[in-house]
N, C-alpha and C positions, 0 to 999 in steps of 0.2 A: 299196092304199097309204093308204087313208084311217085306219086307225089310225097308221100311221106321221107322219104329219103331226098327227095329234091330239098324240103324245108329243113331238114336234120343239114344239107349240107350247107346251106344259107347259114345257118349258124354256125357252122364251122369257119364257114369263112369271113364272118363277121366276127369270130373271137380271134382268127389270126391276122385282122389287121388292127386289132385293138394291140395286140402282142408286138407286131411291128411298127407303130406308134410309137407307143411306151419305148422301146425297145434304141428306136433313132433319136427319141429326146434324152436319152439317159447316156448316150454316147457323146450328146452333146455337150452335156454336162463335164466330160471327161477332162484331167488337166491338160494341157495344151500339148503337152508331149508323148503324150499316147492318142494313135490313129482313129480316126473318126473315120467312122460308117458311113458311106452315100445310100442314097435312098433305097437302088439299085439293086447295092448288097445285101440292107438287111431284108427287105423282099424275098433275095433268094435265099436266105440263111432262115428266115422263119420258116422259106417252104421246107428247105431241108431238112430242118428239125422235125418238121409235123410227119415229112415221109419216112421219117426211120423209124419215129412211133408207132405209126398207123399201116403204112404200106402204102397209100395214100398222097395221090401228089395234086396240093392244091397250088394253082400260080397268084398272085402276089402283083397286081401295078403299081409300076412306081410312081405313076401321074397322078393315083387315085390315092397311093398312102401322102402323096404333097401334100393333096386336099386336104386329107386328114389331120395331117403335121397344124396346119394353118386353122383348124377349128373345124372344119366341115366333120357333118353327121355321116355314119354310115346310114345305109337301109334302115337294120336294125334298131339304130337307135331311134330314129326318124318316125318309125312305124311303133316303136314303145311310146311316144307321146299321144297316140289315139288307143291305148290301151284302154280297157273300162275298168279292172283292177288297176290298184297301187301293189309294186311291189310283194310290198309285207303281206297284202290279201291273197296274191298269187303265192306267195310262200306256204302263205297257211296252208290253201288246199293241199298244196306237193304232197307239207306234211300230213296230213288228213288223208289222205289218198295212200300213205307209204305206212302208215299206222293200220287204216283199214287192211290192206292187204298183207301185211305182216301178221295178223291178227286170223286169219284167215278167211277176210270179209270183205272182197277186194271188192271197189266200185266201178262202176261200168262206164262211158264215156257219158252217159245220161244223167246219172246220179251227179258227177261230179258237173257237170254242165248246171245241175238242179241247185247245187252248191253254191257257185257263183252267181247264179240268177239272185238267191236269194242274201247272199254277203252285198250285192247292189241296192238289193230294196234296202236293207236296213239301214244302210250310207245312205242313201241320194231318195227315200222316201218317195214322194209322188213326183219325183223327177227322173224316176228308173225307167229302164227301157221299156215302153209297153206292151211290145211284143219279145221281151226276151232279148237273149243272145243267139246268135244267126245260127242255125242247124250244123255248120261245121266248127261253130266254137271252141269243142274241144277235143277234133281232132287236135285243129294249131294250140292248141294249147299243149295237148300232151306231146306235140312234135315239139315244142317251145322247150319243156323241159324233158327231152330225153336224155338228159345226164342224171336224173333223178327215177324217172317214171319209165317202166318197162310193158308193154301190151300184151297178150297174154287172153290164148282162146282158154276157158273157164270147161271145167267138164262138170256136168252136175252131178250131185249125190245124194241118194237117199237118207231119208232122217237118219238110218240106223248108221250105216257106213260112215255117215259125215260126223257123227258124235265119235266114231273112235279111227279117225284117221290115221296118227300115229303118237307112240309115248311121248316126241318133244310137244306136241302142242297140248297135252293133255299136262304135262309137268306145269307149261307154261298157265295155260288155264287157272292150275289151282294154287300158284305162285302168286298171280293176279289177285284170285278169291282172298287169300288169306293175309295179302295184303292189304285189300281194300276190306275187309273185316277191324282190323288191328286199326286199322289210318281211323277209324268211323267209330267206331268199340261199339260193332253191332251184333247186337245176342240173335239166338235162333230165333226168339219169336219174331222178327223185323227181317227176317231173310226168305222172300218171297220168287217163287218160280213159276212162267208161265211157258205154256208152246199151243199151238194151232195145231188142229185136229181135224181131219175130215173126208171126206169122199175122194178117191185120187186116179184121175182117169189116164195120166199119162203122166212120161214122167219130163223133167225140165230140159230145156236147149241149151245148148253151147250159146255165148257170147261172151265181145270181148271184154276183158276188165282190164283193169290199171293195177299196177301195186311197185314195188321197189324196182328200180334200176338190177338187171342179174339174178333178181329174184327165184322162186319156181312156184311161179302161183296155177294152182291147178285146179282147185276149188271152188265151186261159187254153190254154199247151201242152199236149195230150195226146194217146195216140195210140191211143184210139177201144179199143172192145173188141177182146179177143183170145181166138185159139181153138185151144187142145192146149196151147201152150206160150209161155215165153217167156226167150229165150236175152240171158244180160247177160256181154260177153264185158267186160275190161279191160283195156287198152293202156297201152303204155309211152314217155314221148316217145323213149326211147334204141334203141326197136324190140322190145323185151323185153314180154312177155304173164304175165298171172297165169291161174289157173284159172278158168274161166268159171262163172256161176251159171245153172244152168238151173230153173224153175218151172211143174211142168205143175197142168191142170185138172183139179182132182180134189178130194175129198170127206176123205180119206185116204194116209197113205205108202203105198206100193208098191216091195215088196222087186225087182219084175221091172226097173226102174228103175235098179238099182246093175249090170245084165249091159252089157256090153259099154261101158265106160266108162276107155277108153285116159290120156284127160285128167285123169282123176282129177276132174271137174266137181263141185261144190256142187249140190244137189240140194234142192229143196222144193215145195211143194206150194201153192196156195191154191183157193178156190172158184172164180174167174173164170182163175185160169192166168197173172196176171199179179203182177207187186210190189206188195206192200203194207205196210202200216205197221211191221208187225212183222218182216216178210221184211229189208226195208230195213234197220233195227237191224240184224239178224243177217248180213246180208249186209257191213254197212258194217265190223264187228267180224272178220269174216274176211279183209276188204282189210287189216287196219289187222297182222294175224296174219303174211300173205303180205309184207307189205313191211316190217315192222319190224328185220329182220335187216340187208336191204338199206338200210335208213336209217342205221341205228347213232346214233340217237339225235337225227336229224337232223329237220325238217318236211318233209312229205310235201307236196304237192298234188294234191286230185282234183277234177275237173272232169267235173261231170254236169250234164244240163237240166233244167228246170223240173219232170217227172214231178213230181206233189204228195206220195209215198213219200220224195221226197230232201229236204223240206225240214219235216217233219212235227219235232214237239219233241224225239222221243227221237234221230231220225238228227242234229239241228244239235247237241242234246249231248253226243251220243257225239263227234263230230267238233272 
């Protein structure tokens, strides 16, 4: 963690010579009979102020706030013109990251890395990076906003435990539901529930996730490896069922797969035997096939858990 606190302090001390900046040109401004700040001063008057905050004593040159006075960039800013996000794109994740994990679906430095990759392609099309953002992307990134974003080792939880964590997030849950009911004027028959089902040989790892600044994120739902298969059936509040998606372990289709198949089931494949990023898209596009008759142009609701397959960038856009 000791680089991470070197970049946290970079920032600290690129916001308190923006502070002492501002700070000398606003002195200067002053009418003529009230005393003016030397550079000197406010240096030492910004560090003082930050050490009675913090505990914390950052020093302050005054050779370097001249530069500043005159137009020169700091680091910071200098090192923000090779950004790959604008701003506002960086904001969104924050909030998308601060959402997730308030939510109790905190993203991992991966997910959110998968985020930005993909906010790139959709700006810059066949001029995005072709290999991506570099493998430490978003540590600096989440070092970048840690006045927002807090890191946080993840414990995992089994399906049952993680469904009734505790009553505030359960109030919250159905405050959500029966708002986004009421927003849509969706009856029970268009109120659809799905979950993964399957063999469970162990259960899930610790890693880190992201979520609010002071937060207490302790959660990260999932349901540990899986082995042969995994059955994702979908329900109906009205009692009505769609066809199931079944995903076994494997390397390759297998035409032996399609024999005795009464349900007519969805069928695919991954390396681990479970849902994954892209399964999920295609999975989610066949729900939307199976129930669009029965809508008649109406809003659907579906309700899945936390699995990180259901909340990846291509599944929230498709949806």
């Amino acid at each position: 963690m000791v680089g991470r606190a070197k970049n946290i302090a970079s920032y600290e001390l690129s916001e308190l010579k923006k502070k002492a900046v501002q700070r000398y040109l606003d002195k200067l401004g002053k009418p003529g009979g009230e005393k003016k700040l030397g550079l000197r001063e406010v240096c030492r008057a910004i560090s003082d102020d930050h050490f009675e905050r913090t505990g914390h004593r950052i020093a302050l040159s005054s050779t370097t706030l001249a530069r500043h006075v005159k137009g020169g960039q700091t680091i910071m800013e200098f090192n923000a013109t090779k950004h790959h996000l604008t701003p506002e794109e960086q904001q969104k994740i924050v909030n998308f990251a601060v959402e997730c994990g308030d939510r109790g679906f905190p993203l991992s430095p991966r997910r959110i890395k998968q985020h930005a990759e993909h906010i790139l392609k959709c700006r810059l099309g066949s001029l995005a990076l072709e290999k991506g953002l570099g493998k430490d992307w978003a540590t600096r990134f989440i070092n970048k906003h840690h006045g927002e974003l807090g890191r946080y080792w993840s414990r995992p939880l089994d399906d049952k435990r993680g469904r009734a964590v505790n009553p505030v997030t359960k109030e919250e849950y159905f405050n959500l539901l029966k708002g986004c009911r009421e927003k849509y004027n969706i009856p029970d028959e268009l109120v659809y529930g799905a979950d993964e089902s399957g063999l469970q040989t162990g259960i899930g790892s610790k890693e880190y996730v992201i979520g609010r600044k002071g937060a207490s994120i302790v959660h990260q739902q999932r349901s540990g490896d899986r082995e042969n298969i995994t059955v994702l059936p979908t329900i109906c509040a009205d009692g009505t069922c769609l066809a199931p998606a079944i995903i076994f372990k494997g390397q390759g289709y297998q035409t032996k797969w399609l024999q005795n198949n009464p349900i007519d089931a969805r069928l695919s494949y991954s390396k681990k035997g479970y849902i994954e990023g892209e399964i999920g898209v295609a999975w989610l596009e066949d729900f939307d096939k199976q129930t669009k008759g029965k809508a008649a142009g109406r809003a659907c609701l579906l309700l899945v858990d936390g699995h990180a397959s259901h909340y990846t960038h291509g599944f929230l856009k498709y949806a």
